[in-house]
MMTF fields as JSON, N, C-alpha, C and O atoms, coordinates in Angstrom:
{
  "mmtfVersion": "1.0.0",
  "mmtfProducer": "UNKNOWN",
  "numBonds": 471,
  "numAtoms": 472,
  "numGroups": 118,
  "numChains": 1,
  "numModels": 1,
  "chainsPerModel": [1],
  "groupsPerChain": [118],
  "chainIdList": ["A"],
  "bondAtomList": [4, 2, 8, 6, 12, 10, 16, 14, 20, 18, 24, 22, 28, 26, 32, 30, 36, 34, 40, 38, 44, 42, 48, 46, 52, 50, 56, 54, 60, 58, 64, 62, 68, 66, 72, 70, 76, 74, 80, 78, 84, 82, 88, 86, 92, 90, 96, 94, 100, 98, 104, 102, 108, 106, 112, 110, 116, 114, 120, 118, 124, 122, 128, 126, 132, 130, 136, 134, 140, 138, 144, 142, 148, 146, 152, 150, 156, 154, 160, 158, 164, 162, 168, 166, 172, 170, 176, 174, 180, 178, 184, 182, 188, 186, 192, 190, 196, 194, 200, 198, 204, 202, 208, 206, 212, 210, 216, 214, 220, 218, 224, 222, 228, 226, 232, 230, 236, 234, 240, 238, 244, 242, 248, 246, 252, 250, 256, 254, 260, 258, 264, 262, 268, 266, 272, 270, 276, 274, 280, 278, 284, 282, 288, 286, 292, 290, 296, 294, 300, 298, 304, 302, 308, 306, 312, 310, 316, 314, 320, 318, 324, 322, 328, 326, 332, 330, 336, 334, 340, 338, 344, 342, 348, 346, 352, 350, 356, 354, 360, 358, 364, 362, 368, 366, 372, 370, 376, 374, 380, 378, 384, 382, 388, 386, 392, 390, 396, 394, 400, 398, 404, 402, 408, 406, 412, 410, 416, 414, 420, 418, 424, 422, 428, 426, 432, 430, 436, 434, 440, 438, 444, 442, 448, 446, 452, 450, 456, 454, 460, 458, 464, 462, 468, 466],
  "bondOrderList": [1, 1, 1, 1, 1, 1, 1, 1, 1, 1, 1, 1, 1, 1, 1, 1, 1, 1, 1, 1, 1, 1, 1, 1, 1, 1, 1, 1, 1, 1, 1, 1, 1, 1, 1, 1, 1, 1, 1, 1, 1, 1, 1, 1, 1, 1, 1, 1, 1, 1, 1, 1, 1, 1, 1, 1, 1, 1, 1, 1, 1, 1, 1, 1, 1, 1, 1, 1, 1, 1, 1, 1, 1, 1, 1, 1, 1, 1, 1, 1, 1, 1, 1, 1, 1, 1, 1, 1, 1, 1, 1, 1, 1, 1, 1, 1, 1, 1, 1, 1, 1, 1, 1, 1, 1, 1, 1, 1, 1, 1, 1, 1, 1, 1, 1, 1, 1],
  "groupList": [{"groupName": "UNK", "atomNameList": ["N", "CA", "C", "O"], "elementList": ["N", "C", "C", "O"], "formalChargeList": [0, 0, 0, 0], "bondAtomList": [1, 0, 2, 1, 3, 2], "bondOrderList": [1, 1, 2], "singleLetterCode": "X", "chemCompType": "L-PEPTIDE LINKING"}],
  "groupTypeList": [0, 0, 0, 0, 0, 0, 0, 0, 0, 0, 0, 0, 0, 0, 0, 0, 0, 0, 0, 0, 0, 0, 0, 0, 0, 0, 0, 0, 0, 0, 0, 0, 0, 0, 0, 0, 0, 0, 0, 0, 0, 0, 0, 0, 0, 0, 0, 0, 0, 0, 0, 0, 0, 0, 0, 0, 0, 0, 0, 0, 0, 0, 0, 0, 0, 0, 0, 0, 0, 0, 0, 0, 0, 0, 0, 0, 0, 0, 0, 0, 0, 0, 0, 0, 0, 0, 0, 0, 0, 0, 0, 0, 0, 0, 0, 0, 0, 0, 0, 0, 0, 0, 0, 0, 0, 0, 0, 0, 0, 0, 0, 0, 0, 0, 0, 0, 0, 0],
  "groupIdList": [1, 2, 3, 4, 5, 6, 7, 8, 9, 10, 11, 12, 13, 14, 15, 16, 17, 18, 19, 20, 21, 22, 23, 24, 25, 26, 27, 28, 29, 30, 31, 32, 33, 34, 35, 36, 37, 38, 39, 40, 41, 42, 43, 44, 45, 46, 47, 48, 49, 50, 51, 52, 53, 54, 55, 56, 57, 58, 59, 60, 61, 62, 63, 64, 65, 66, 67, 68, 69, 70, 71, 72, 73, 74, 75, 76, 77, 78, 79, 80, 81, 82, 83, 84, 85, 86, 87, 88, 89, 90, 91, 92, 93, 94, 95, 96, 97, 98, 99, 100, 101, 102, 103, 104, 105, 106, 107, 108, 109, 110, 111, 112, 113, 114, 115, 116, 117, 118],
  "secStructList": [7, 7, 2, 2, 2, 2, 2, 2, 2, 2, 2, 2, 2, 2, 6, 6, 6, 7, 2, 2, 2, 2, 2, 2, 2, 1, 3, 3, 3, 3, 3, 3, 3, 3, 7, 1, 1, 1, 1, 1, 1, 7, 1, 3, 3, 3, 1, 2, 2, 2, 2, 2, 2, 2, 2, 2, 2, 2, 2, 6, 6, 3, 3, 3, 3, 3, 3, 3, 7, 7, 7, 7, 7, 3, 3, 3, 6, 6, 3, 3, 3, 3, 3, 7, 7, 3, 3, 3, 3, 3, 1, 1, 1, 7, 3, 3, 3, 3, 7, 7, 3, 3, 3, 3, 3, 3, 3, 6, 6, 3, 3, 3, 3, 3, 3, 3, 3, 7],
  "xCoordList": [196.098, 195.0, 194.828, 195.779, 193.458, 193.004, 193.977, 194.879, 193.504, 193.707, 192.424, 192.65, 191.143, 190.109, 190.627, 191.401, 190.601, 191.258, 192.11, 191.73, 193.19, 194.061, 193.333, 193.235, 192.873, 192.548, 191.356, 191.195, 190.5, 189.326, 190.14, 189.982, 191.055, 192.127, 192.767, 192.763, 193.597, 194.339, 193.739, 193.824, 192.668, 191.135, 190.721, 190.951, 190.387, 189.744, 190.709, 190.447, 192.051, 193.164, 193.383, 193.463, 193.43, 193.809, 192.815, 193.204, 191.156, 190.674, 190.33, 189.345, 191.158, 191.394, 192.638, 193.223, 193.04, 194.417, 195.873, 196.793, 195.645, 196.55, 197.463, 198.188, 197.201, 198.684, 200.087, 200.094, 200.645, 201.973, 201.875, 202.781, 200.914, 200.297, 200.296, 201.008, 199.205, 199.399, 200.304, 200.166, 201.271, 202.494, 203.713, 204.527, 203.292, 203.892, 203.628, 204.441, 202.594, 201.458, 201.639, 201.827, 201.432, 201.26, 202.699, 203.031, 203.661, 204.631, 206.057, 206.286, 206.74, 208.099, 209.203, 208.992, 210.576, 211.696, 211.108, 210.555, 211.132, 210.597, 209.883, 210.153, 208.741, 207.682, 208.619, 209.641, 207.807, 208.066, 207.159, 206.0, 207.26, 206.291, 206.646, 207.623, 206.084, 206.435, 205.194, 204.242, 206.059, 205.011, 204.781, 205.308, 204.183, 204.182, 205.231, 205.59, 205.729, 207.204, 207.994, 207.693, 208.865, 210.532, 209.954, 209.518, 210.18, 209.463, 210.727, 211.875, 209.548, 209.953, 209.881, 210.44, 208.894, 209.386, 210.111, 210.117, 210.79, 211.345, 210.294, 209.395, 210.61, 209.944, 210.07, 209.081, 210.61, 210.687, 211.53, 212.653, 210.908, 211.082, 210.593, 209.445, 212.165, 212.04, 212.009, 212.941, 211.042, 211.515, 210.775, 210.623, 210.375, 209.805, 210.146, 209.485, 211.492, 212.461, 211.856, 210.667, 212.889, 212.812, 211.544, 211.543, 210.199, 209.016, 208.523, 207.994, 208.849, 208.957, 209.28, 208.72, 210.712, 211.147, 210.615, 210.563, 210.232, 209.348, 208.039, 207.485, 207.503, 206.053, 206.763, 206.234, 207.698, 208.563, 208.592, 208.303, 209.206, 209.573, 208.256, 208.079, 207.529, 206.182, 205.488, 205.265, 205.262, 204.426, 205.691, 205.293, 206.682, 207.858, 207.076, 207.555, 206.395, 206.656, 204.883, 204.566, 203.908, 202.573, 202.688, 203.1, 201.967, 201.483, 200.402, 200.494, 199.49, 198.113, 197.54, 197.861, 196.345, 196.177, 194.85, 194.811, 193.775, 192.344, 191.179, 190.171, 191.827, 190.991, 191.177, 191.638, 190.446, 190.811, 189.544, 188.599, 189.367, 188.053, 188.714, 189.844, 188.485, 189.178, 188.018, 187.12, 187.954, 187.168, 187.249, 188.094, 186.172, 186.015, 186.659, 186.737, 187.261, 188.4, 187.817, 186.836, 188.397, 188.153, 189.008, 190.172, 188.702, 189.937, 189.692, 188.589, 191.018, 190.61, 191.721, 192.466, 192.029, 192.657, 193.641, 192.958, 194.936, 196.375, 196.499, 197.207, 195.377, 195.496, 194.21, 193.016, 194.682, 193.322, 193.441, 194.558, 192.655, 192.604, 191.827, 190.92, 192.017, 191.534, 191.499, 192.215, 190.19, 190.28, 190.594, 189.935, 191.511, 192.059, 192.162, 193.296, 191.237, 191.038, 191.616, 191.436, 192.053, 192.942, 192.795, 193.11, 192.25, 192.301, 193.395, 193.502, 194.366, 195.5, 196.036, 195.442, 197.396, 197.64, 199.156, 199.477, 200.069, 201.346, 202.283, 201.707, 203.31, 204.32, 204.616, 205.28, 204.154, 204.198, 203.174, 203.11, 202.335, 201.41, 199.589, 199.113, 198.994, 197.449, 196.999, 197.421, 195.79, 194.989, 194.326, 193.903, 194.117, 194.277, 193.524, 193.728, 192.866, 192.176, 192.618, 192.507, 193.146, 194.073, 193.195, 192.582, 193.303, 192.814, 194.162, 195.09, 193.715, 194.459, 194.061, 193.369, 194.605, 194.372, 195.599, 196.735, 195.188, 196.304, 195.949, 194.826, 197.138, 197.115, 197.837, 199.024, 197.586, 198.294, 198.584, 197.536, 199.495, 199.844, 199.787, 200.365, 198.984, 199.512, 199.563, 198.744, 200.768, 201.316, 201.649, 202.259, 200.893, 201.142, 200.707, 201.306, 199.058, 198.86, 199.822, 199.358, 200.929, 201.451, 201.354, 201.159, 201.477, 201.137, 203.181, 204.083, 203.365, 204.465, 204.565, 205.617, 203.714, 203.92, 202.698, 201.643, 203.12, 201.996, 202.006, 203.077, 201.416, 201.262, 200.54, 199.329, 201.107, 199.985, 199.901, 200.903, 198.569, 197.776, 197.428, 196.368, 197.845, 197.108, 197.738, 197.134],
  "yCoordList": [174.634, 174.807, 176.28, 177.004, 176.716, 177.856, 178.164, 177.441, 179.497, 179.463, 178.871, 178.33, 179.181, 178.183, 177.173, 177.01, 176.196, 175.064, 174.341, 173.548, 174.928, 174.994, 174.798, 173.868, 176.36, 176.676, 175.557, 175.453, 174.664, 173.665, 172.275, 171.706, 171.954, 170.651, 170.423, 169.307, 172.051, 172.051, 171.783, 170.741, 173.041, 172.895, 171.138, 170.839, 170.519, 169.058, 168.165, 167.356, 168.541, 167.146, 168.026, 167.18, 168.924, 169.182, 168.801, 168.552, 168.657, 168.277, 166.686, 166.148, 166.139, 164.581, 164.181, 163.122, 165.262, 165.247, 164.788, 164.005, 165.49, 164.743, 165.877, 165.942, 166.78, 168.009, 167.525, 168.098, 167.131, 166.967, 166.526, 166.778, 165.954, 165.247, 166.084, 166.053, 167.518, 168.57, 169.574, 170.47, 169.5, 170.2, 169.704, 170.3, 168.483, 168.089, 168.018, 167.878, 168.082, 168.619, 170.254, 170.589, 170.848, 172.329, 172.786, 173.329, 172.925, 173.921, 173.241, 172.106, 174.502, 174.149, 174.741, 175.186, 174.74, 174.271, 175.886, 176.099, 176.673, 178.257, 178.975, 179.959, 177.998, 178.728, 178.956, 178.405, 180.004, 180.579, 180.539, 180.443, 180.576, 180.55, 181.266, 180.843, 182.132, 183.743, 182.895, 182.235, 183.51, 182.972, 184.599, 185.531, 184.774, 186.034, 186.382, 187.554, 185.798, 186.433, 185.022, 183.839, 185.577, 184.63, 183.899, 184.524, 182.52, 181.761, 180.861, 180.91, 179.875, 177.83, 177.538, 176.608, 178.838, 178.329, 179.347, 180.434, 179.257, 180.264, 181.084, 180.597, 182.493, 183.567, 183.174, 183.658, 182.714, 182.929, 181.531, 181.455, 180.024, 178.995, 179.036, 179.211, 178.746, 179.06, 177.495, 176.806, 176.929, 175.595, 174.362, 174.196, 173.541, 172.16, 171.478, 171.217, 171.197, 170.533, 171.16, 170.965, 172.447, 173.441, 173.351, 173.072, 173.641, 173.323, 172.303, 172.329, 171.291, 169.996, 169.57, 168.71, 170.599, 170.253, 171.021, 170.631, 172.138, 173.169, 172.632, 172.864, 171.724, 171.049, 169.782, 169.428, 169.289, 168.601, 168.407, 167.51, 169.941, 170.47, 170.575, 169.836, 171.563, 171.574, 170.26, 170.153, 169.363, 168.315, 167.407, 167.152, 167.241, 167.188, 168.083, 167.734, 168.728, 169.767, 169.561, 170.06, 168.703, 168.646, 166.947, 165.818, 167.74, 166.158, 165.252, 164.076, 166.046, 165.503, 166.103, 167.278, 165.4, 166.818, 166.346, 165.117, 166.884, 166.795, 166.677, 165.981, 167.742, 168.011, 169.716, 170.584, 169.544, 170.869, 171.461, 170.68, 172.092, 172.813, 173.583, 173.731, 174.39, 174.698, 175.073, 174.276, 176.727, 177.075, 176.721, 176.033, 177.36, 177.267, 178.402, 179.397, 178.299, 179.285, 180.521, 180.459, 181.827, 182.713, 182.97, 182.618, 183.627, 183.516, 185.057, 185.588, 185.77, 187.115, 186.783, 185.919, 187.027, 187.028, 186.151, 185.162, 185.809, 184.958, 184.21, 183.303, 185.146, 184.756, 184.051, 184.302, 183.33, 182.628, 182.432, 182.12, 182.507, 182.253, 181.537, 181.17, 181.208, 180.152, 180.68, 181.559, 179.748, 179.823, 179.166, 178.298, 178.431, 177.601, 177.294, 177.573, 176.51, 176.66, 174.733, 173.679, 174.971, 173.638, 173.724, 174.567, 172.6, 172.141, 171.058, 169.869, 172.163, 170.728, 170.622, 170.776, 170.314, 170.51, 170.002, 168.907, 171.392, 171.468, 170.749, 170.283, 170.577, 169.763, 170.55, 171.587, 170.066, 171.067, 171.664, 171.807, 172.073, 172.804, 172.187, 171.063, 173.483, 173.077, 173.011, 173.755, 171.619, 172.172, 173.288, 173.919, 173.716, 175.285, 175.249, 174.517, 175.994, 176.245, 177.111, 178.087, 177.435, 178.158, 178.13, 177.171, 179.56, 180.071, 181.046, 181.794, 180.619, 181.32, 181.472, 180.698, 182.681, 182.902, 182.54, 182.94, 181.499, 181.206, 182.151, 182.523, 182.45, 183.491, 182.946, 182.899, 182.407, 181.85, 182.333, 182.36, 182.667, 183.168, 181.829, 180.785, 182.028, 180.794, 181.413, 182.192, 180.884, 181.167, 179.555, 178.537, 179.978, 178.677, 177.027, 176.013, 177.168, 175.861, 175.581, 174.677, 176.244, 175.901, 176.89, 178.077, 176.48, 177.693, 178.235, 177.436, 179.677, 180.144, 180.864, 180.648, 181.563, 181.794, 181.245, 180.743, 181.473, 180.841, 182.074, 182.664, 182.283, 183.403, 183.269, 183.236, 183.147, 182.661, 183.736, 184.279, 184.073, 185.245, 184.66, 184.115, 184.36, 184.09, 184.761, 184.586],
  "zCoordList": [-88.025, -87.091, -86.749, -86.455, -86.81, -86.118, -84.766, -84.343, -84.204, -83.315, -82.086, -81.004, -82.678, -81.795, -81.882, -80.938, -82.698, -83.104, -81.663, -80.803, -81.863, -80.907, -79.271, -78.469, -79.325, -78.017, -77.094, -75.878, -78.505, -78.106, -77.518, -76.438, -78.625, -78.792, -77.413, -76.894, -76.53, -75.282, -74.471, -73.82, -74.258, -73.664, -73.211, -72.04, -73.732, -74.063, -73.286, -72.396, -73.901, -73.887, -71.98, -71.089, -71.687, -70.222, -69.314, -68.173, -69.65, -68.886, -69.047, -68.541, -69.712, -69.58, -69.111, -69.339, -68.339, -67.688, -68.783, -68.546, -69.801, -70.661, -71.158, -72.15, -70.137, -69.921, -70.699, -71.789, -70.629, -71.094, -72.558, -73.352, -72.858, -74.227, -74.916, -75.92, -74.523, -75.109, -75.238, -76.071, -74.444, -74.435, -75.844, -76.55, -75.709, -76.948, -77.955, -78.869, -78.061, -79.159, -80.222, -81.391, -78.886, -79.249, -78.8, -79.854, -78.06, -77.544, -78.656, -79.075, -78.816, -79.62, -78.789, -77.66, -79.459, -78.528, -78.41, -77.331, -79.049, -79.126, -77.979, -77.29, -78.045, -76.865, -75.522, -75.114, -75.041, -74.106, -73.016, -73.421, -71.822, -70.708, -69.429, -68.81, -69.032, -67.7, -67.176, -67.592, -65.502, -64.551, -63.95, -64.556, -63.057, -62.599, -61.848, -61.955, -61.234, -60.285, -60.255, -60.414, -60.041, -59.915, -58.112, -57.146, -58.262, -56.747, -57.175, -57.616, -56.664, -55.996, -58.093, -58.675, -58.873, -60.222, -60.891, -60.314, -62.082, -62.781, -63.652, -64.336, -63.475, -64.119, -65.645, -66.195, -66.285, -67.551, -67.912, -67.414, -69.036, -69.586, -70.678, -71.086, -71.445, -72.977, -73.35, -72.936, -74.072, -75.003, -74.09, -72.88, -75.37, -74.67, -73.499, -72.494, -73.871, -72.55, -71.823, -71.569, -71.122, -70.317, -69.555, -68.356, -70.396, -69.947, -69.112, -68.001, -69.987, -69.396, -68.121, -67.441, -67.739, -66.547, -65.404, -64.237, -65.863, -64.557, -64.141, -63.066, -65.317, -64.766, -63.87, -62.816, -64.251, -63.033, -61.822, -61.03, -61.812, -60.748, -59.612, -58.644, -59.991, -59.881, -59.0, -57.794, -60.08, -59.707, -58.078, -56.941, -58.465, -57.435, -55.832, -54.752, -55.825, -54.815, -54.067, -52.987, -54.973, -54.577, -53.687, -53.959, -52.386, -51.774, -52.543, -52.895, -52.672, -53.168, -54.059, -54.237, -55.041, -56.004, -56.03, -56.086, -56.01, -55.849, -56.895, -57.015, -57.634, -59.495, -59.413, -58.671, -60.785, -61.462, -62.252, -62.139, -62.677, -63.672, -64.415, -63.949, -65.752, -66.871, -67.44, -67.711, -67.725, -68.404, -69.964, -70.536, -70.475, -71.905, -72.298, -71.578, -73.708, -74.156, -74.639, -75.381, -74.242, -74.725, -75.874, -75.68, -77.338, -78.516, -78.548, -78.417, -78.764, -79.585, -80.826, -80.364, -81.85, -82.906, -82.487, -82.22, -82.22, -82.384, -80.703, -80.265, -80.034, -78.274, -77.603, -77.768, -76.997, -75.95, -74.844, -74.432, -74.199, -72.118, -71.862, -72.608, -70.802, -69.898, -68.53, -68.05, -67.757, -66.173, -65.82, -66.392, -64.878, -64.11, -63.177, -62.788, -61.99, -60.566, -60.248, -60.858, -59.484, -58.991, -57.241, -56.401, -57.208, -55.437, -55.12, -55.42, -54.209, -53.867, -53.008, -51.94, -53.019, -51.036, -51.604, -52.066, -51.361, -51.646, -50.726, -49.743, -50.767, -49.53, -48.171, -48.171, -47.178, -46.238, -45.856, -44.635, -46.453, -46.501, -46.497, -46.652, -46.254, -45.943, -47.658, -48.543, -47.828, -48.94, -49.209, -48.24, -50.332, -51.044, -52.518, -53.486, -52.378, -53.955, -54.523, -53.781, -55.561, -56.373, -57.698, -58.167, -58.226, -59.463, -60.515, -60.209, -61.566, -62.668, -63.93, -64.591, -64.299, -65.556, -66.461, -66.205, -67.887, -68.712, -69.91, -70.249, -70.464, -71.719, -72.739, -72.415, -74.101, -74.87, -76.288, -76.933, -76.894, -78.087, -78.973, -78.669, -80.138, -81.41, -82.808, -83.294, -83.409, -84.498, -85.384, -85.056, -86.637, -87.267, -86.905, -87.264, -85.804, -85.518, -83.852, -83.157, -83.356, -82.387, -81.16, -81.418, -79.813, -79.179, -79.262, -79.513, -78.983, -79.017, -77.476, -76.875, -76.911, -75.428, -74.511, -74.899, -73.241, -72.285, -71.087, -70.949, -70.643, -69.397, -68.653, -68.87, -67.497, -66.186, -65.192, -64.727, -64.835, -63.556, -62.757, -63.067, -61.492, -60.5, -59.003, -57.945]
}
């Protein structure tokens, strides 16, 4: 697969909420994923599992979750982004609209890193 390819396939399967579907899809024990700073998640998850368990963690930590919107992919050569705006309401906490930017490396049909801005 292209890297459009890719970037349409994630694109699609995330806004049918089928996140993890595509994680298994596209991510290997390999990929890598940086968040912007060391928090409540780890700065840096290497490998499917691993992955696996920080979206875990994550979803572990949300009261409610509202929806989401997901831009259409931008590709430049091996990389693609996304917009990512999510309305939710964390544990403890007030509902919140949250935006991000995802950054994705693919090599060989699979994604190999993930990078999140927000």
């Amino acid at each position: 697969m292209t890297t459009k390819e890719v970037a349409d396939k994630l694109v699609s399967m995330c806004r049918q909420g089928q996140v993890e579907k595509a994680k298994l899809e596209f991510f290997t024990e390999e990929t890598l994923s940086i968040e912007p700073r060391e928090g409540l998640l780890p700065k840096e998850t290497r490998g499917l599992k691993a992955i696996q368990e920080k979206a875990e963690l994550f979803i572990s930590m949300v009261e409610q979750f509202y929806g989401s919107n997901i831009t259409d992919p931008f590709v430049a050569g091996d990389y693609f982004s996304v917009g990512w705006e999510t309305d939710i309401q964390m544990k403890g906490q007030e509902r919140q609209a949250n935006s991000e930017i995802c950054l994705y490396k693919v090599k060989g049909g699979k994604i190999i890193s993930e990078q999140f801005f927000y």
